[in-house]
N, C-alpha and C positions, 0 to 999 in steps of 0.2 A: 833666692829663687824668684823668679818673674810671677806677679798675680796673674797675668792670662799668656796663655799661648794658641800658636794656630796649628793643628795635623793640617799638613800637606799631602796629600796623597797623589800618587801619579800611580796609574793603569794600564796593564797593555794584557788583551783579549786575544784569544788564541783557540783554533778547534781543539777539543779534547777526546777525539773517537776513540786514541787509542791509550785513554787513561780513563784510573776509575779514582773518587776517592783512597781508598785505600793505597792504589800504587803512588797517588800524591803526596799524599802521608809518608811514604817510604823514602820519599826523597828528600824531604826536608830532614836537617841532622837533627841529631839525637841528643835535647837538648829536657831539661825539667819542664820546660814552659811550652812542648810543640804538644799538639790538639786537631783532635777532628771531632768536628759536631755536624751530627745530621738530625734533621728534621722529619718528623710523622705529621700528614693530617688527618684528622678526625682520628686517632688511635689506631689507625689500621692502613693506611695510604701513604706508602714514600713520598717526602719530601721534595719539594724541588732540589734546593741548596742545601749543599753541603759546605761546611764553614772548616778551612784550614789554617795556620800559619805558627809563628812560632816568635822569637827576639820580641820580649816587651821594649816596648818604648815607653809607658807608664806603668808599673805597679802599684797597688792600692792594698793594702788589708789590714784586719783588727779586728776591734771590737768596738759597737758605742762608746763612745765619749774618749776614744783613744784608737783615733785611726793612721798608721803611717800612710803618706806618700811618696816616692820614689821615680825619679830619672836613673834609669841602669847606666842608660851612656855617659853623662856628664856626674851623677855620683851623689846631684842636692836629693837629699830625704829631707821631709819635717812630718812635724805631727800636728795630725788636725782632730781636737778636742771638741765634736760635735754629734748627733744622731745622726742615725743611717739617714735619715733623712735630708739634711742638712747636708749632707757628704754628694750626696748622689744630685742635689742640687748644684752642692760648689762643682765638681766634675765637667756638669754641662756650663757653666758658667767659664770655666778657666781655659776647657781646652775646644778650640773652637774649629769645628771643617774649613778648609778653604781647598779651595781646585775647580775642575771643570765644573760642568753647569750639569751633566748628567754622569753623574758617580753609580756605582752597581749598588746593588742591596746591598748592604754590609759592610761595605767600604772600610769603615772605622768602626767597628765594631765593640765594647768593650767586652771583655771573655773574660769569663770565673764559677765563681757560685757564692748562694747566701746561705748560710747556717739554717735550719728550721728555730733556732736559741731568738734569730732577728725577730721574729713574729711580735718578740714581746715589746721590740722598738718602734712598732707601729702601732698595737692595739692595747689600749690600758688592761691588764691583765695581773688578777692577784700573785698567781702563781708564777714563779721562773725558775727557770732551771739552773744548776748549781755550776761553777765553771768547768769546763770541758779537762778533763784531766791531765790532756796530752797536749794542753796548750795551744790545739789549733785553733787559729781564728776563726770567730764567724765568720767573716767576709777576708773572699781577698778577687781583685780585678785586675786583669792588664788590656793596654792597649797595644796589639802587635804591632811592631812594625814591620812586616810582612804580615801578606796575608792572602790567602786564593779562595776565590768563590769559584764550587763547581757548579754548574749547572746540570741535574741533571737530565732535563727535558729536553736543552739544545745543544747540549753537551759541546760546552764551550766552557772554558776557565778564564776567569780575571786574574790575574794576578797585580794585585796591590802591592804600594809599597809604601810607609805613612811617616813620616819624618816630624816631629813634635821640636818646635822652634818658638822662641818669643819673636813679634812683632819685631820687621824693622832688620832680619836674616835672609831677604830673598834668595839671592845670588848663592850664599853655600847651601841653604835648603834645595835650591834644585839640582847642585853637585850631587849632595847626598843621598836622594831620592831617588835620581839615576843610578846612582851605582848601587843603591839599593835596590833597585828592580833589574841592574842588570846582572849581579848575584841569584835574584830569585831566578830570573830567566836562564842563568847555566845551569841549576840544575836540571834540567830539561834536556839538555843537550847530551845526554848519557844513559847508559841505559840503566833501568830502572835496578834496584837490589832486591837480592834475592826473598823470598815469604821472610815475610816477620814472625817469629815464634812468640808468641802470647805469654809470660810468666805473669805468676800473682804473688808476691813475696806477702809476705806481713805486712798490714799495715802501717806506714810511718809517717811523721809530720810531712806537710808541705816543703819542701824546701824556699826558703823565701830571701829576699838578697838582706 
């Protein structure tokens, strides 16, 4: 596996009058890893952006001092033996933006969650908690590669598309980017499916590759 690599991203901006978040969400398939985040401010105020997408192109999760990393497409996993903190440094260090000169909010985003268990990897603290029974990680991240920023003030959507390559791949990076974005952009071209029914099953682990 290569020490650094560059997301590539390429964007293409479109009116969104006759879409909402959620009918976004609808369109993209029905996969473990697709997400919609929206934002509050001050605790009482919608959000501008709303944050969509799905297909990691990096996976991250663990636990301190035993964290995997993962490429879904090409297949390398390793394990990085460091603190959350150390992690979240090497992250910004390896995988590096490149593209236009003016990217949207969020472009690259990394999307997950931290454990509240992490708290004790940052602040020296007697007390910890015992491990999670059900084996879920503290931490786990990806970086999509798709991904749509809605907007919702000028209601307009980006749709990204982020291609993670080592240095020195120009020419099939922009292959694949394109047909990356222009997968996200069919689904557009159809009309949306029908209300999503909300189930809440049991509780169960993440699914993780």
């Amino acid at each position: 596996m290569a020490d650094r690599y560059t997301v590539h991203s390429h964007v293409w901006e479109c009116l969104a009058d006759g879409e909402t978040p959620v009918s976004v969400y609808q369109r993209l398939p029905r996969a473990p890893y697709r997400f919609l985040l929206e934002s509050v401010e001050g605790g009482e105020r919608w959000g501008r952006y709303s944050l969509l997408g799905d297909a990691p192109a990096v996976v991250v999760w663990g636990d301190p001092g035993d964290f995997r990393l993962r490429l879904p497409e090409s297949g390398h996993e390793e394990r990085l033996a460091c603190s959350t903190r150390e992690l979240l440094a090497t992250l910004r260090r390896r995988f590096t933006p490149a593209g236009p000169a003016r990217l949207p909010h969020l472009f690259a985003a990394w999307v997950g969650y931290f454990a509240y268990d992490l708290v004790f990897d940052f602040e020296p603290m007697a007390r910890r908690l015992p491990p999670r029974p059900d084996g879920q990680p503290q931490l786990c991240l990806m970086l999509p590669r798709r991904t749509v920023v809605f907007d919702n003030v000028a209601k307009r959507m980006r749709l990204v598309a982020n291609v993670v390559a080592p240095p020195g791949e120009a020419g099939a990076v922009e292959r694949r980017a394109e047909a990356e974005l222009a997968g996200l952009r069919a689904l557009f071209d159809r009309p949306c499916p029908g209300p999503t029914i909300l189930r809440f099953p049991d509780a169960a682990p993440l699914p993780l590759p």
